[in-house]
C-alpha positions in Angstrom: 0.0 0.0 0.0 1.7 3.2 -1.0 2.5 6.0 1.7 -0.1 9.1 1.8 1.2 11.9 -0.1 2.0 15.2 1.8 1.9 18.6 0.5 3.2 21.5 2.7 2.2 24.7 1.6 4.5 28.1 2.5 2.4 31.2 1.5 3.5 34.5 1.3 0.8 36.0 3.9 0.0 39.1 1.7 -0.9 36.9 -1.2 -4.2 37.7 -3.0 -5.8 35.0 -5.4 -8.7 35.3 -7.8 -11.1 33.2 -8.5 -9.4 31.8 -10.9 -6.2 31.5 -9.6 -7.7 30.1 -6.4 -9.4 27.7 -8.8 -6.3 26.7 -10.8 -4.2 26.5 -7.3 -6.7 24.3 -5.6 -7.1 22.2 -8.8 -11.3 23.0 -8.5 -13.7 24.2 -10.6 -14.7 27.9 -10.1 -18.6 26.5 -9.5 -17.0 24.6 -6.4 -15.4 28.1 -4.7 -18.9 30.1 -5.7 -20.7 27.5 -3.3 -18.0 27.6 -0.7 -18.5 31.3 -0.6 -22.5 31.0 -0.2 -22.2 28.3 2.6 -19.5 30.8 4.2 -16.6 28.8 4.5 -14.8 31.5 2.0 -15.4 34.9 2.8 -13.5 37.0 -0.3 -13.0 40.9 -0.4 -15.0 42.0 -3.1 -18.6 42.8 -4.3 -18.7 39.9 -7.3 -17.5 36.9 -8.2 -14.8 38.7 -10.7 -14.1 41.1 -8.1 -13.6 38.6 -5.4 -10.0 38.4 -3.8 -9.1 35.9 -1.7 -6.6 35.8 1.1 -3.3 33.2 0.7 -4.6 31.8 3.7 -7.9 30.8 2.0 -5.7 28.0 -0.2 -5.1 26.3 3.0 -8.9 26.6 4.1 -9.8 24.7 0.8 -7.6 22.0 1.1 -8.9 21.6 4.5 -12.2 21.7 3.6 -11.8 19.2 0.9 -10.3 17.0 3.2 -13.3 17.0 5.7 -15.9 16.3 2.6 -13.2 13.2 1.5 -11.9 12.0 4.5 -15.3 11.9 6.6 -17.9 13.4 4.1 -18.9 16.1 5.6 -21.2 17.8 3.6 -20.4 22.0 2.8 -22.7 23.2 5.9 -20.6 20.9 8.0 -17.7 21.7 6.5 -18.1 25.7 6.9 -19.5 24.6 10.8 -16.2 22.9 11.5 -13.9 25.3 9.8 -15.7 27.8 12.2 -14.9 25.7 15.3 -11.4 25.2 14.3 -10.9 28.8 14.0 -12.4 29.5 17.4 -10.2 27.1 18.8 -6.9 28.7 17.4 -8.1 31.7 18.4 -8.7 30.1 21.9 -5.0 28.7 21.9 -3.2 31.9 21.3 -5.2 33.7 23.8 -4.2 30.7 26.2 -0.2 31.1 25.1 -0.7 34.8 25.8 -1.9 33.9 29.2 0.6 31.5 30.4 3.7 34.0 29.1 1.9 36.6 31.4 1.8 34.2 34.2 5.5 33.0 34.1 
């Protein structure tokens, strides 16, 4: 049985993608991204579909998401819920690291 590939992605942070670039990055059809943004699990700058920018940070979101429908099929809603929790709790775990440097 053959190893599971690993892909490690190192993003400039100030890295804007379009739709299609995001597309052609995350090897998915524009459609797909359009429905990620109406379930909320993308949240582009920009008033349109052309006009839509999306963070570098977004690339990662994607391949996360598309992990949680493949790996467990989680369906979009699901997907957007979970993405939501994982952001709170990295949010959470930051505030915790703050805490604990003020406390030494």
């Amino acid at each position: 049985m053959p190893a599971e590939k690993t892909t490690v992605l190192m993003l400039d942070e100030e890295l804007v993608f379009t739709l299609r670039e995001l597309s052609r990055s995350c090897d998915l059809a524009a459609e797909d991204l359009i429905a990620m943004v109406e379930e909320g699990v993308l949240a582009p700058r920009g008033a349109s579909p052309s006009d839509w920018r999306f963070p570098a940070a977004d690339l990662r979101r994607v391949h996360t998401a598309l992990r949680l429908q493949r790996d467990l099929g989680v369906n979009l809603a699901g997907v957007a819920l979970a993405l939501e929790m994982l952001d709170e709790m990295q949010a959470l775990r930051a505030r915790v690291r703050v805490l604990e440097r003020l406390l030494d």
